[in-house]
TIRO-2110 file (N, C-alpha, C; in Angstrom, 1 decimal):
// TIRO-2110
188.0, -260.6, 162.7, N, 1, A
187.3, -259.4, 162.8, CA, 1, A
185.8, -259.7, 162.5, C, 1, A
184.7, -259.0, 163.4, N, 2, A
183.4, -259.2, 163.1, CA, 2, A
183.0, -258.7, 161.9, C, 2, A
182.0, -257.6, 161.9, N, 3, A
181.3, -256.9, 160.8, CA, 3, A
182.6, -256.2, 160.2, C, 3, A
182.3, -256.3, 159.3, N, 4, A
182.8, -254.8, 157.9, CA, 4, A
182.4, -253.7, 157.8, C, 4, A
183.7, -252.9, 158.1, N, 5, A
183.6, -251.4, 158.3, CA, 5, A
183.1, -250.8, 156.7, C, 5, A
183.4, -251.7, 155.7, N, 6, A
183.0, -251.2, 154.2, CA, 6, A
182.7, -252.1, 153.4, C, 6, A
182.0, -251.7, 152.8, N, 7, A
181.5, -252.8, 151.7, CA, 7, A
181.7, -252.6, 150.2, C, 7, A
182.1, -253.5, 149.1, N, 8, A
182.1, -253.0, 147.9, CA, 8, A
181.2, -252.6, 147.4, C, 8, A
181.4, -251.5, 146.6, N, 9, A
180.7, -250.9, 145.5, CA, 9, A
179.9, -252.1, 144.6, C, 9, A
178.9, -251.6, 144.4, N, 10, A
177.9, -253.0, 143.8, CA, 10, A
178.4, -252.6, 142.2, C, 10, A
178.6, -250.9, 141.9, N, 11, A
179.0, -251.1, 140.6, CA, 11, A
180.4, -250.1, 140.6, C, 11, A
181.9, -250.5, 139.7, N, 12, A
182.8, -249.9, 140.0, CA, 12, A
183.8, -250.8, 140.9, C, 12, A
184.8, -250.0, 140.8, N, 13, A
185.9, -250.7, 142.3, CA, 13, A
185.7, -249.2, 143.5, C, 13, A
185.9, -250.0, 144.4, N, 14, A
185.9, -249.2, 145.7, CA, 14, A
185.2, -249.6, 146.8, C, 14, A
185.2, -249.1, 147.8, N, 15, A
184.0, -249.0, 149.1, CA, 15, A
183.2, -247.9, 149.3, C, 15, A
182.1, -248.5, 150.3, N, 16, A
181.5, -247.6, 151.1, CA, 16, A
181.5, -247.8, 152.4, C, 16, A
180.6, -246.6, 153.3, N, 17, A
180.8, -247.2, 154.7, CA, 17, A
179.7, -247.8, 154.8, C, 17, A
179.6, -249.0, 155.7, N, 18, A
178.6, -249.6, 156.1, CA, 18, A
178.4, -250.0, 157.0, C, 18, A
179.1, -249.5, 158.5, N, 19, A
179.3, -249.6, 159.6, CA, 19, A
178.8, -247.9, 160.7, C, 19, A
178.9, -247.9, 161.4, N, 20, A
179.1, -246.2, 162.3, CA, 20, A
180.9, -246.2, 162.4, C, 20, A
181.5, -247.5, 162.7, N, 21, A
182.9, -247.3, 162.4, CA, 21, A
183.4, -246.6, 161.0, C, 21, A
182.8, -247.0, 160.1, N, 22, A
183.2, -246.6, 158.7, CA, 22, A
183.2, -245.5, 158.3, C, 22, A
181.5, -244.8, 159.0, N, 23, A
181.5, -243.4, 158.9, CA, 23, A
182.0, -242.8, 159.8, C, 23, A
182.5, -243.2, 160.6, N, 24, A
183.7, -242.5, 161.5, CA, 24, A
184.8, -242.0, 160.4, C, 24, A
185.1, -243.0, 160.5, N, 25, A
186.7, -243.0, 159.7, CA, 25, A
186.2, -242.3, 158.2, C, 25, A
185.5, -242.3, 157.4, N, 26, A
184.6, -241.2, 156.9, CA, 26, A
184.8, -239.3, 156.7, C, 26, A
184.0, -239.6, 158.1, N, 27, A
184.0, -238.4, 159.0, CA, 27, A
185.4, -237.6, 159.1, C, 27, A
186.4, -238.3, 159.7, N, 28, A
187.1, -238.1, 160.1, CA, 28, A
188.2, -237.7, 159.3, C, 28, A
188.0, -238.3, 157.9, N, 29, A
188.8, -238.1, 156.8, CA, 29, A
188.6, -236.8, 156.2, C, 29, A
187.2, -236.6, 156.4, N, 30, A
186.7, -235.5, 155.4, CA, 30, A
186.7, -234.2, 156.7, C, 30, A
187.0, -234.5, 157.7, N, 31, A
187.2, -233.1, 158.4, CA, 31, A
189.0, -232.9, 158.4, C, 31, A
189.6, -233.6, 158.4, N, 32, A
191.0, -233.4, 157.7, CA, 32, A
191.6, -232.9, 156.7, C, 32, A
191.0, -233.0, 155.5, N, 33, A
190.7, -232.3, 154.1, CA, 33, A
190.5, -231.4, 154.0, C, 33, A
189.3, -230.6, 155.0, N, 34, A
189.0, -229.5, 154.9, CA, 34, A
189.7, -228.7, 155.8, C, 34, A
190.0, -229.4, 157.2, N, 35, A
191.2, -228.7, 157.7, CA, 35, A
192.4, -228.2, 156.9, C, 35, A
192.9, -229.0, 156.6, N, 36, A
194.3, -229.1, 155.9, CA, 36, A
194.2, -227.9, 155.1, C, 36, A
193.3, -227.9, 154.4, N, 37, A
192.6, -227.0, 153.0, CA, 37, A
192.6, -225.9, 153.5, C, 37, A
192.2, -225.6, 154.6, N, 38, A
192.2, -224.3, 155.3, CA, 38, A
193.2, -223.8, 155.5, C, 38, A
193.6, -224.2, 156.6, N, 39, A
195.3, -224.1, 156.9, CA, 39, A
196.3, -224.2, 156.0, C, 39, A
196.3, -224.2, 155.0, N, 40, A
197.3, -224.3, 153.7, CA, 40, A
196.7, -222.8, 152.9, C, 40, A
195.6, -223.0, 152.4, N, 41, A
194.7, -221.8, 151.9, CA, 41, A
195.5, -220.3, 153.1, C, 41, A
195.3, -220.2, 154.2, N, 42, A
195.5, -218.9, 155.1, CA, 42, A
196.8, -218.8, 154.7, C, 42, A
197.7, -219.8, 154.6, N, 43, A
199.2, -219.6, 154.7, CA, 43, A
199.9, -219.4, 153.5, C, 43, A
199.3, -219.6, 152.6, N, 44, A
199.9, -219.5, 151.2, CA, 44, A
200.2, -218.2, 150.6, C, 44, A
201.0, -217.8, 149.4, N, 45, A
200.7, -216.5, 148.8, CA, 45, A
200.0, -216.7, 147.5, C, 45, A
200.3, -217.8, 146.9, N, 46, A
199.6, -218.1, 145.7, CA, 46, A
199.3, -219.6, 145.3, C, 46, A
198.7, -219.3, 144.0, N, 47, A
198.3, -220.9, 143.8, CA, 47, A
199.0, -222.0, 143.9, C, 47, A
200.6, -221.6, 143.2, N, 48, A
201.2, -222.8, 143.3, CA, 48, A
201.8, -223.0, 144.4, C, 48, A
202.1, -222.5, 145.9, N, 49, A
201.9, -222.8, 146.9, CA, 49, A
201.1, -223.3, 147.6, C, 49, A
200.0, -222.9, 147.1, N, 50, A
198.9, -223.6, 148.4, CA, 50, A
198.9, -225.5, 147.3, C, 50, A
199.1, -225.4, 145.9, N, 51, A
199.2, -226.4, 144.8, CA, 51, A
200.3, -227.7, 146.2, C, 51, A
201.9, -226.8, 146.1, N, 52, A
202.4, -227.3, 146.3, CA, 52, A
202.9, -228.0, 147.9, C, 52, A
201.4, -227.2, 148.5, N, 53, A
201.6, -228.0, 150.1, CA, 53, A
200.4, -228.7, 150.1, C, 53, A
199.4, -228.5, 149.2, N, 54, A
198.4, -229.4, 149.0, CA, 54, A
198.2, -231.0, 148.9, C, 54, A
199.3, -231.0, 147.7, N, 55, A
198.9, -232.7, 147.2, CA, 55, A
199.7, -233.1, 147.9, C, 55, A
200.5, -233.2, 148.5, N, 56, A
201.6, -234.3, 149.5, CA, 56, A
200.3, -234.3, 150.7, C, 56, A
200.0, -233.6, 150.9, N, 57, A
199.2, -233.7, 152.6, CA, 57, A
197.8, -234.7, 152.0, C, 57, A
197.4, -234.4, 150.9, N, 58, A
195.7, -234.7, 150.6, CA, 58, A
196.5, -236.4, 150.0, C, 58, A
197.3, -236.6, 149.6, N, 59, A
198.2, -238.0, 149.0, CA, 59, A
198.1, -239.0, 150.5, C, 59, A
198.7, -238.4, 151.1, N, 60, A
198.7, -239.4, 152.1, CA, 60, A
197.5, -239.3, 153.0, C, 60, A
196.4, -238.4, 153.4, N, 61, A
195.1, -238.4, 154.0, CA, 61, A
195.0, -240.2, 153.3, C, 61, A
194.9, -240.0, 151.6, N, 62, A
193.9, -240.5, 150.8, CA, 62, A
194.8, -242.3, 151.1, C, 62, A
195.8, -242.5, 151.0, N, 63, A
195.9, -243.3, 151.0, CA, 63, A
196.3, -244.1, 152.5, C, 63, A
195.7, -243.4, 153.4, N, 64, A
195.4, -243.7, 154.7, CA, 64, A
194.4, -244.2, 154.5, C, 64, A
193.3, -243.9, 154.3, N, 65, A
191.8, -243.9, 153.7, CA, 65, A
191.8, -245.2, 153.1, C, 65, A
192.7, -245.3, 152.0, N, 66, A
192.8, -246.5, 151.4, CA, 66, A
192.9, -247.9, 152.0, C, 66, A
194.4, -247.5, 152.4, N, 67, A
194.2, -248.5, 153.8, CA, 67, A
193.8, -249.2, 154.7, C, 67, A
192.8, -248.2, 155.1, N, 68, A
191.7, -248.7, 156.2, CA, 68, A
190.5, -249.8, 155.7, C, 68, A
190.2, -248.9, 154.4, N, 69, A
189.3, -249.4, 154.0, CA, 69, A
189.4, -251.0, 153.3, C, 69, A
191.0, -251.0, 153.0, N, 70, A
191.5, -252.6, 152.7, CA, 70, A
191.3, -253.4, 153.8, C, 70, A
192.0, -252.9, 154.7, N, 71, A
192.2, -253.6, 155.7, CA, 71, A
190.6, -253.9, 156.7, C, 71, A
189.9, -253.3, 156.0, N, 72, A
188.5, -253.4, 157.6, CA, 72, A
187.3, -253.2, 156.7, C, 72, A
187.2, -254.0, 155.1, N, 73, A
186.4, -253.7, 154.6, CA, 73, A
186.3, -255.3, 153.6, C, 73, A
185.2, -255.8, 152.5, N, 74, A
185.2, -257.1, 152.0, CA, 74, A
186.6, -256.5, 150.8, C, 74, A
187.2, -257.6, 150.1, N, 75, A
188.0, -257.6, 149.1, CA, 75, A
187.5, -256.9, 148.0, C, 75, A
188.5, -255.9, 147.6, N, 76, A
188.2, -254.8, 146.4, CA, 76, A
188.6, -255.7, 144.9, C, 76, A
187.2, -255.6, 144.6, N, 77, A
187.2, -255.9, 142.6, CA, 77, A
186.6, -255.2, 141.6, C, 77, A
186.6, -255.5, 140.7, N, 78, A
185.7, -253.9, 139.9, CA, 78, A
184.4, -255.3, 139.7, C, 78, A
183.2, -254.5, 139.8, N, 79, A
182.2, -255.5, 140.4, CA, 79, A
181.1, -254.7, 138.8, C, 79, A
180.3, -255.6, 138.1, N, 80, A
179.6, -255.2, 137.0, CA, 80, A
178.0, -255.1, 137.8, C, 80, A
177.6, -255.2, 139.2, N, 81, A
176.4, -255.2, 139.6, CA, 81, A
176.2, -256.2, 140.2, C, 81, A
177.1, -256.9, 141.3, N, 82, A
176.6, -258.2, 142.0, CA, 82, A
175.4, -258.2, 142.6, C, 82, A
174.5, -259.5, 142.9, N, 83, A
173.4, -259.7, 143.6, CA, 83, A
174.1, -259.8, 144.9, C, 83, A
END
């Protein structure tokens, strides 16, 4: 694979995007979320339903997300401020 769709966090564990691929997949995450959010919000009658269609849908967005960004990003470490 060429460039890296993400780069680690200089401080912390995680990524960012650092590609237009990255903010794709970004993008694309975060208009899912709020879809979902919606569509769960209209359909619900109360909190602990919209609770309980919530986290299973937003669990697996997130670790889609995760994935990608393992898979198409440098190796995740908890980093104290690399040069």
């Amino acid at each position: 694979m060429g460039r890296k769709w993400f780069r680690a966090k200089r401080y912390g564990y995680g990524w960012y995007p650092s590609s237009w691929q990255g903010w794709l997949v970004l993008l694309v995450y975060l208009v899912d979320v709020i879809g979902a959010s919606l569509l769960i919000d209209k359909k619900s009658h109360s909190v602990s339903d919209t609770l309980m269609d919530w986290f299973p849908i937003m669990f697996v967005l997130t670790i889609i997300l995760i994935v990608i960004c393992y898979r198409t990003g440098e190796k995740a470490r908890w980093n104290w401020g690399r040069k």
